[in-house]
C-alpha positions in Angstrom: -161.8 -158.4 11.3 -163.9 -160.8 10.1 -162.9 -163.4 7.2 -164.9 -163.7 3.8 -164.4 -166.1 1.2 -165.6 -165.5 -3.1 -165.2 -166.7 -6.3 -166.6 -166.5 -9.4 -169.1 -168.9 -10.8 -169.8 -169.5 -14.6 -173.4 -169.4 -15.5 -175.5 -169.2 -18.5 -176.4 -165.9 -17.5 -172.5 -164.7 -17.2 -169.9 -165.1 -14.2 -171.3 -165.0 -11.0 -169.7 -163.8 -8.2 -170.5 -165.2 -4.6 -169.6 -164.5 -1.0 -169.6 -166.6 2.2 -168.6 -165.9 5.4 -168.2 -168.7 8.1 -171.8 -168.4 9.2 -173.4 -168.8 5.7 -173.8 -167.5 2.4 -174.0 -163.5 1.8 -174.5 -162.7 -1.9 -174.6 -164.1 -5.1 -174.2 -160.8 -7.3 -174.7 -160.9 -11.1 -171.8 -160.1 -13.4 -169.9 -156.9 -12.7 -166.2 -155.9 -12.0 -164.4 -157.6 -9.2 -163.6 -154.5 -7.4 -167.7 -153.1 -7.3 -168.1 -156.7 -5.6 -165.9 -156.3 -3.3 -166.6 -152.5 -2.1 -170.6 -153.7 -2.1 -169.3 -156.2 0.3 -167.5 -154.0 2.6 -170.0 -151.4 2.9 -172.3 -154.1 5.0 -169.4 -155.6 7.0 -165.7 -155.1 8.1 -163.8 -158.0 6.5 -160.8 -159.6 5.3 -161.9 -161.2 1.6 -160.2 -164.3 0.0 -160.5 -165.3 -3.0 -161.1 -169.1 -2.4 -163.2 -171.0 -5.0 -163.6 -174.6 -3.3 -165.3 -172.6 -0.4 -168.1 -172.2 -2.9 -168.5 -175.5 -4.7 -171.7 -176.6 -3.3 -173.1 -173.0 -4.8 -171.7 -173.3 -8.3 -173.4 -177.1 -7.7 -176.8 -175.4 -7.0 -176.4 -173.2 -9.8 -175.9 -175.9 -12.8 -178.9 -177.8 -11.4 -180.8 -175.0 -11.3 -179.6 -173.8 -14.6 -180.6 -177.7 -16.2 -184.0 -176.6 -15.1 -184.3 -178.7 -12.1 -185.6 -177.6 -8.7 -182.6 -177.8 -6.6 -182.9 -177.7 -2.5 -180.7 -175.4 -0.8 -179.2 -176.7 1.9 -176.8 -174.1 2.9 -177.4 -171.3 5.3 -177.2 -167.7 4.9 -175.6 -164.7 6.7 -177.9 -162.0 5.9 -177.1 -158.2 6.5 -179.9 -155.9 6.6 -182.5 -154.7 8.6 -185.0 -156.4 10.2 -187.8 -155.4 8.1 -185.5 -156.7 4.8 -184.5 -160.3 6.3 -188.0 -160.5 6.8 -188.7 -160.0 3.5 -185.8 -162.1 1.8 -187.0 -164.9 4.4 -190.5 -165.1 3.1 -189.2 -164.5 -0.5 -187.0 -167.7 -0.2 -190.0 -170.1 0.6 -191.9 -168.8 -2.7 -191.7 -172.0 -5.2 -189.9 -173.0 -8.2 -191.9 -172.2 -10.9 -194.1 -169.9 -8.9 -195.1 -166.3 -9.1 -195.7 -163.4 -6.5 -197.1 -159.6 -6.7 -194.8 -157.5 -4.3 -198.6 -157.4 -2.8 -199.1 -160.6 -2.3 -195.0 -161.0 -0.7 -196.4 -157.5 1.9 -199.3 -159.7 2.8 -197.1 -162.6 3.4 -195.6 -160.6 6.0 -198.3 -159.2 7.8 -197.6 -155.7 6.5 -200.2 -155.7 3.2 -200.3 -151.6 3.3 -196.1 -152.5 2.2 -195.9 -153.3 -0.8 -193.5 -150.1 -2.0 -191.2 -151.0 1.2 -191.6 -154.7 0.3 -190.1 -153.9 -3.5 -187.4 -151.8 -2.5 -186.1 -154.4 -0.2 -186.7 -157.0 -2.5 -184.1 -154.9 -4.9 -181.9 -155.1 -2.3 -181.8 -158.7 -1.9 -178.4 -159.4 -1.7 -178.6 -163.2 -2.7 -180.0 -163.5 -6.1 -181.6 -166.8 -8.0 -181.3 -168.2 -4.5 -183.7 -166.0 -3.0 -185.5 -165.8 -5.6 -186.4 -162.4 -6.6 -186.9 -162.6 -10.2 -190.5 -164.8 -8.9 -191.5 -161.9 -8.1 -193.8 -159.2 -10.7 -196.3 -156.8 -10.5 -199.8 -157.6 -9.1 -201.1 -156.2 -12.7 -199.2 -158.8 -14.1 -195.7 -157.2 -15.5 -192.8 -158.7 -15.5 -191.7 -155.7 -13.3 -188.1 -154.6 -13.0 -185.2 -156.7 -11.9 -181.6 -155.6 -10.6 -179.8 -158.7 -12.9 -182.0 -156.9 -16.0 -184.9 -157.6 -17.4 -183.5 -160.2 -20.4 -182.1 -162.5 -17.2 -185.1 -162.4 -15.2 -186.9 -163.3 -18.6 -183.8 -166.2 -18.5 -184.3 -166.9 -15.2 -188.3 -167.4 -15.5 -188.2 -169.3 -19.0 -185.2 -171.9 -17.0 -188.5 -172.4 -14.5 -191.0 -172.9 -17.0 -192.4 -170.0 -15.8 -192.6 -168.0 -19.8 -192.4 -169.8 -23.0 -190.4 -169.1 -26.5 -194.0 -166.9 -27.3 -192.6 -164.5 -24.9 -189.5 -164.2 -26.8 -187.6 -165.9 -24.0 -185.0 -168.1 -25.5 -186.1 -172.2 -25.0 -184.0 -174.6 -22.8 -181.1 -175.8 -24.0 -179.8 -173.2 -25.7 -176.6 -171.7 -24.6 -178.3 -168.2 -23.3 -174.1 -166.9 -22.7 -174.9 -165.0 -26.4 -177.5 -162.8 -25.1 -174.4 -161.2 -22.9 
């Protein structure tokens, strides 16, 4: 049986929980009760979980530059579970920018597969390693926000902390403390 380490991280947009395993990072899941974590966790692998916080220091480093608006590198690797076709997806969907927008179109073209773009979105909710892979980059090639497994109000959170929207939007500005939306 494999060993996996998590912890939760504090965020502005709530506690975060994240998961490694020896080979790499393999989810950073949005607030929700330890227990759903864990049985998301075990339905892609066969593993012995540990609570172990210092295993994920460099993440919750990431996170609070990300979350003081800079454009932090990650450095880490990943231990993604999923089908080919997904990883291939979440692989492209990691090299999109900070700050930068893509259509689900646009992410199927990317790919070499631009007749995709419904199989390209449902993997792209199934990303298992939000902010980092950023999925909330992507919206629809009509120009909606689109839908986003965290919720739309943290995508809009998530978008605003890139510069991406503006207070017009009704996104809250920088610098507030965006834990009272929650």
């Amino acid at each position: 049986m494999e060993k996996i380490y998590y912890a939760d991280i504090e965020t502005p947009v709530g506690s975060i929980w994240a998961v490694q395993s020896n080979k790499g990072l393999m989810r950073l899941n949005f607030p929700c009760e330890e227990e759903k974590m864990l049985a998301d966790v075990s339905k892609h692998t066969d593993t012995v979980p540990e609570y172990r916080p210092s295993k994920l220091d460099n993440l919750g480093s990431w996170l609070d530059k990300y979350f003081n608006g800079k454009n932090p590198t990650f450095k880490q690797k990943f231990d993604l579970r999923g089908t080919a076709f997904q990883k291939k997806v979440w692989t492209t969907l990691f090299k999109v920018p900070y700050g930068v927008l893509v259509s689900y179109g646009q992410l199927a073209d990317d790919i070499g597969k631009p007749k995709a773009s419904r199989a390209v979105g449902n993997a792209v909710g199934e990303n298992p390693i939000a902010i980092v892979i950023p999925c909330h980059r992507v919206v629809r090639g009509n120009g909606g926000i689109g839908g986003f497994g965290g919720g739309l109000p943290r995508k809009r959170i998530l978008l605003n902390v890139e510069g991406v929207l503006d207070s017009s939007d009704g996104v809250p500005e920088k610098g507030i403390d965006l834990r009272e939306f929650f």
